[in-house]
N, C-alpha and C positions, 0 to 999 in steps of 0.2 A: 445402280452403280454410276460412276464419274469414269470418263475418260482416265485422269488422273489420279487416283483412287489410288493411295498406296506409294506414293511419289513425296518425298521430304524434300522441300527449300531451306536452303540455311540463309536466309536473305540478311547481308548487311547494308543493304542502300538505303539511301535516305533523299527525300526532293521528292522528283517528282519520274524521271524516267524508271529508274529501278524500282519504285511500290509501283506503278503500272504495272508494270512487266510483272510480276508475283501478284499482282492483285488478279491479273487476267490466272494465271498456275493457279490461285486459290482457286477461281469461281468454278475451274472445272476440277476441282475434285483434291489438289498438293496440299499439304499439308505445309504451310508456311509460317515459318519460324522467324520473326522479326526482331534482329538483334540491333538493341536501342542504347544510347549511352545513360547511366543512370539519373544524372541532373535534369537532363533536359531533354534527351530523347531524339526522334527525329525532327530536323528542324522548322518541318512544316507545322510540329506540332504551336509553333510559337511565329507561322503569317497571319498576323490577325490585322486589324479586322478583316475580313468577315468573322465573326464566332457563332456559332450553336449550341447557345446554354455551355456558353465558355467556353468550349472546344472548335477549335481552327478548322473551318469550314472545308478549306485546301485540304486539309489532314484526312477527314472524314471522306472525302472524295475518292482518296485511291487505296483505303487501307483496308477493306473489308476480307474476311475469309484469311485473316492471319492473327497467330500467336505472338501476343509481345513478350519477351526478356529481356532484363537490362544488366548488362555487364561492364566493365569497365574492362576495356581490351589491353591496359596497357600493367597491367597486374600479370604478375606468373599464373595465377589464380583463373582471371577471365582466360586467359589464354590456354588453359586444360578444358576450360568447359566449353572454346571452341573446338579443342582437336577432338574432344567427346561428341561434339553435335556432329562435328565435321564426316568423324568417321561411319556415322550412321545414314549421311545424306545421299540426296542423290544428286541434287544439282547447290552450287554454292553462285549464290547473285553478290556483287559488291559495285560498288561506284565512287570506291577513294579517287583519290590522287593516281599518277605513276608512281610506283614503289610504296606506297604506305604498306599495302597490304605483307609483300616481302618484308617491310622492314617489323611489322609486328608477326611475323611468325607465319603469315594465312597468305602467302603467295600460292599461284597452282602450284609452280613443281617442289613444294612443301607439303601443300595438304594431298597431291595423289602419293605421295611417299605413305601418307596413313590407308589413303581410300583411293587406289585404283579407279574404280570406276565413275565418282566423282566428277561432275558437268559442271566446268567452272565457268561462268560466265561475268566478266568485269565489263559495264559500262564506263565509260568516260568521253570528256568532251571532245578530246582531238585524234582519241585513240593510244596504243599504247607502245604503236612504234612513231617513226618521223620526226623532225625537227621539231613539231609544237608539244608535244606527249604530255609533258609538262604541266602544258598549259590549263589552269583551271577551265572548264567549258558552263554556260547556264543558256538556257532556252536563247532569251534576246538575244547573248553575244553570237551566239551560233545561228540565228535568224538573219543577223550583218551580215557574219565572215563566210555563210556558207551562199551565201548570194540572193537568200528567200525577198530581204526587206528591199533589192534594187529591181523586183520585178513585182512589188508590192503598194498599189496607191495609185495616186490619177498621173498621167504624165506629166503634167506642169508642179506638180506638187513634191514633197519630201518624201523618203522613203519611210515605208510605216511600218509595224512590224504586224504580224497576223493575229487577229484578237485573243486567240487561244495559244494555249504551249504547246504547238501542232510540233517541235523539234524534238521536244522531250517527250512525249509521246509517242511518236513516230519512230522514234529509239527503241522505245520500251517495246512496240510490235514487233521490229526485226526484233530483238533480245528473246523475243518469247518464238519466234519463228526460228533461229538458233536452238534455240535451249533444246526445242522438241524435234527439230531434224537430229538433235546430238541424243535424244532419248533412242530416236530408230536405229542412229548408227550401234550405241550401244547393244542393241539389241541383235545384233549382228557381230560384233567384235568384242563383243564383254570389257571396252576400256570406256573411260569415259575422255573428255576432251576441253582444252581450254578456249572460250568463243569470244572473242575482242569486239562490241559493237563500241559506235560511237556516234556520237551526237552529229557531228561532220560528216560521216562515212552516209549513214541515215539522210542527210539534209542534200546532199549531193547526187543520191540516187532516186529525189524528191525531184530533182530539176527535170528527170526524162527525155520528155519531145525538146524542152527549151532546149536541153545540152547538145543532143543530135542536130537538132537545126543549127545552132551554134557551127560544131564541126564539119557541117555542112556547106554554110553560106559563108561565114565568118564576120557574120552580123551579130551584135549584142544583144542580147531581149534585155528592153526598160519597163517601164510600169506601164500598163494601158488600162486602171483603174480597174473593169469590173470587165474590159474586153477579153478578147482573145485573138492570138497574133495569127490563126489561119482559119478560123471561121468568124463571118459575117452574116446576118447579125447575131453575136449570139453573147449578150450582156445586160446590164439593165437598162432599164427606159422609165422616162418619168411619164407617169399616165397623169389625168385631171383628179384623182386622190390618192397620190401615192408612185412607189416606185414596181417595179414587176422586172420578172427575169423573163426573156424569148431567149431560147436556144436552137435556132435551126443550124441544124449540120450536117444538113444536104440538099439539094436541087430540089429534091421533090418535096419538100417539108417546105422549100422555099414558096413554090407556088401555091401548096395548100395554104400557106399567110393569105398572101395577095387574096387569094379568091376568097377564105373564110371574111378576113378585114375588107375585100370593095376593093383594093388596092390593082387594083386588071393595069393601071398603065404602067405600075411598077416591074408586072409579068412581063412585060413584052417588051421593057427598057433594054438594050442589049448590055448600057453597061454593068446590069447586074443578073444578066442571064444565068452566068456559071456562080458558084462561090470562088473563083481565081476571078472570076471579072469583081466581083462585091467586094471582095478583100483590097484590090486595086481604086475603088472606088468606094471604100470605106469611110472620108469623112461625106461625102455627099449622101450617100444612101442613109448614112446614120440620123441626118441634119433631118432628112425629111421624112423618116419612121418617128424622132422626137416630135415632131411639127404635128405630124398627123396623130400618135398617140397621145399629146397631150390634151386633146381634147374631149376621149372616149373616157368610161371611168373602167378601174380595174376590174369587174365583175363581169361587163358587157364582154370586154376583149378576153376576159380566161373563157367565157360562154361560147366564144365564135372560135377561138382556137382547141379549146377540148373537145368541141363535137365534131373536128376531124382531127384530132388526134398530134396537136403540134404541140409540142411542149414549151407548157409555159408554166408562170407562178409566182408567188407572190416574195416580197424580200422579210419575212419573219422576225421579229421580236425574240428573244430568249424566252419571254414568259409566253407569248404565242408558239411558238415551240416546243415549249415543257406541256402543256394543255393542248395540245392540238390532241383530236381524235384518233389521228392515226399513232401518233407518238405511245398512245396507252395501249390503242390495239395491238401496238409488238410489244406489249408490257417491257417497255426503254427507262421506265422510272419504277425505283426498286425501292420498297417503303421495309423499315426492319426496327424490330425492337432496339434500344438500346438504354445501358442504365443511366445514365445523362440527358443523353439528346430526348428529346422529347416529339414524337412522328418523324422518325430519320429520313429524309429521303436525299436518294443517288441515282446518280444516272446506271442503267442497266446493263445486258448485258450482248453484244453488238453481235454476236455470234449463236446463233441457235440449232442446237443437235437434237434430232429425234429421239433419239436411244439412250444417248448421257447428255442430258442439259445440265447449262452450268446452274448454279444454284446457288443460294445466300446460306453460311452456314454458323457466319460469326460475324458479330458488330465488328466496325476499325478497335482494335484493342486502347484499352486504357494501358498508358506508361509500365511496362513493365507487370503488367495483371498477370501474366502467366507465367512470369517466373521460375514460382515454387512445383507449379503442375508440371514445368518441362522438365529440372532438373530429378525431381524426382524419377521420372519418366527414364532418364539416362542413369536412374540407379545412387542416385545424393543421396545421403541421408539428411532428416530434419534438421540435424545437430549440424551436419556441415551446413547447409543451408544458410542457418542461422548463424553462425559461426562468418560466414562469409559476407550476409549480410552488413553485422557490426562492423567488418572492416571495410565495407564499402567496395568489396567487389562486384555485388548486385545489390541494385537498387533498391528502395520503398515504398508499396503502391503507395501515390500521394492521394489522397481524396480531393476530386473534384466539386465543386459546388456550384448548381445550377445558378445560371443566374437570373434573378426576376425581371419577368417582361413589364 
């Protein structure tokens, strides 16, 4: 069995925070129902390049372990076959607008009018109350406005945004950490509940120690590149091939350096006795840990720092990453049939349960592929089906076609 075995998503979102958030509900076991518009579907399906055997690299990333449908929501038509999915669900994911969903019929205090118990959970970029509600939200803009990109990059430089869509992500985990506190609560009060995350809400409770320290001191944290604003040293360093991470983040990690590296007059320097004294004397100590590592090569210093135990390491490639030994060891890259892509592979699954592991149980859906399976499934007949089709309330699998390498 699955943790979530027996749990239906009626997922309308589309990007990249909401198929997170359901991609995660699939792998442990939800049954996710991916409602697509019929032309074009969700819009990742068309960030290209990258493609794989024509299908949007983006797309296949977060869509595994769900059913696609395609409807067209703004039909009287699509809109019975939501209050039919709806009534049957247990948790409804969406990431419109403010108001789209009310004004097409699929607000919460609409669909728990059908399904009480109903776990409605709406992403959005500013959230769905306050002066910006409105406001469309996407990863970058909310990497600016929530403060990420002004403590992101070297300090003499511009601000830069974080390689990956750490905002929209980090959405998608609270969403999924809602979703399933609102499964417990239900299970206790037989209601279900509507749960507002937001891209902003998420990015601001990213900021942590900075924000405390902030209301603390009343000093601003800017960029310090690869530093850190209360341990010293603990960022990168250029060695004689290459760059490497030391993290000491304490006194006694400090002196195992010194003594593993030969550095003994560094031990007994007073001004970098404590880490309050090193932080104080942060560009001096740093100037001459540069001095003195640039000359050692990476392998020597990872050799004298892991034989007692100081952590350190190297600054990794993506594709040295994706092939590293240990990466496979937690089997973190997930290979799966699919009828297209040809050797699928995704990144895995970050969470590992003894008893219910999550597991792979369906390709990222082609456009609308299961259509016909769901509605049946709520009891359509063929005739409607088709009947509905011709008029363009759901859509047409389109056949995809491989493209030659």
């Amino acid at each position: 069995m699955q943790a979530l075995d027996g749990i239906r998503v009626l997922d309308l979102s589309r990007t990249l925070a909401g198929p997170f958030c359901t991609m995660l509900l699939g792998d442990m076991g939800a049954d996710i129902i991916k409602v697509e518009e019929p032309l074009h579907g969700d819009e990742t399906r068309s960030f290209t390049p990258p493609t794989w055997d024509g299908i949007s690299s983006y797309y296949l990333a977060s869509n595994r372990n769900k059913r696609s449908i395609t409807i067209d929501l703004k039909t009287e038509e699509g809109k019975e076959i939501i209050h039919s999915l709806a009534r049957d669900a247990d948790i409804f994911v969406e990431n419109f607008r403010t108001g789209t969903m009310e004004r097409l019929g699929f607000g919460y205090e609409q669909l728990k009018q059908i399904n009480p118990r109903l776990i409605y959970c709406s992403i959005s970029g500013f959230g769905r109350t306050g002066p910006e509600k409105n406001r469309a939200g996407y990863d970058l803009l909310l990497q600016g406005y929530g403060g990420l990109m002004s403590i992101t990059g070297e300090g003499n430089g511009a601000p830069v945004k974080v390689g990956t869509s750490i905002v929209d992500m980090n959405a998608g985990m609270f969403a999924v950490y809602g979703i399933l506190t609102a499964i417990i609560a239900r299970e206790k009060t037989g209601r279900g509940q509507f749960i507002d995350v937001s891209l902003l809400d998420g990015q601001v409770v990213l900021l942590n120690y900075l924000a405390t320290s902030y209301f603390a001191t009343g000093n601003i944290p800017g960029r310090m590149g690869s530093a850190h604003p209360s341990l010293v040293p603990y960022q990168a360093f250029a060695c004689r091939d290459g760059q490497i991470i030391l993290a000491i983040t304490n006194n006694r990690l400090w002196e195992k350096t010194c003594c593993a590296l030969g550095w003994e007059d560094l031990s007994i320097d007073p001004r970098f006795a404590t880490n309050d004294n090193r932080v104080a004397h942060r560009e001096e100590l740093i100037q001459m840990i540069n001095e003195r590592l640039s000359v050692r090569d990476s392998e020597d210093i990872f050799a004298c720092l892991d034989a007692v135990g100081v952590p350190c390491g190297p600054i990794h490639s993506i594709d040295q990453v994706l092939n590293h030994p240990q990466v496979h060891e937690r089997e973190l890259i997930l290979e799966m049939k699919h009828p297209i892509v040809q050797n699928l592979k995704v990144p895995g699954f970050p969470v590992k349960l003894s008893d219910t592991p999550a597991t792979v149980k369906r390709y990222p859906p082609l456009l609308g592929e299961h259509t016909d399976e769901i509605l049946l499934e709520q009891g359509y007949s063929n005739e409607r089906i088709e009947k509905w089709r011709g008029e363009g309330v759901i859509g047409n699998l389109r056949p995809y076609r491989r493209q030659k390498s």
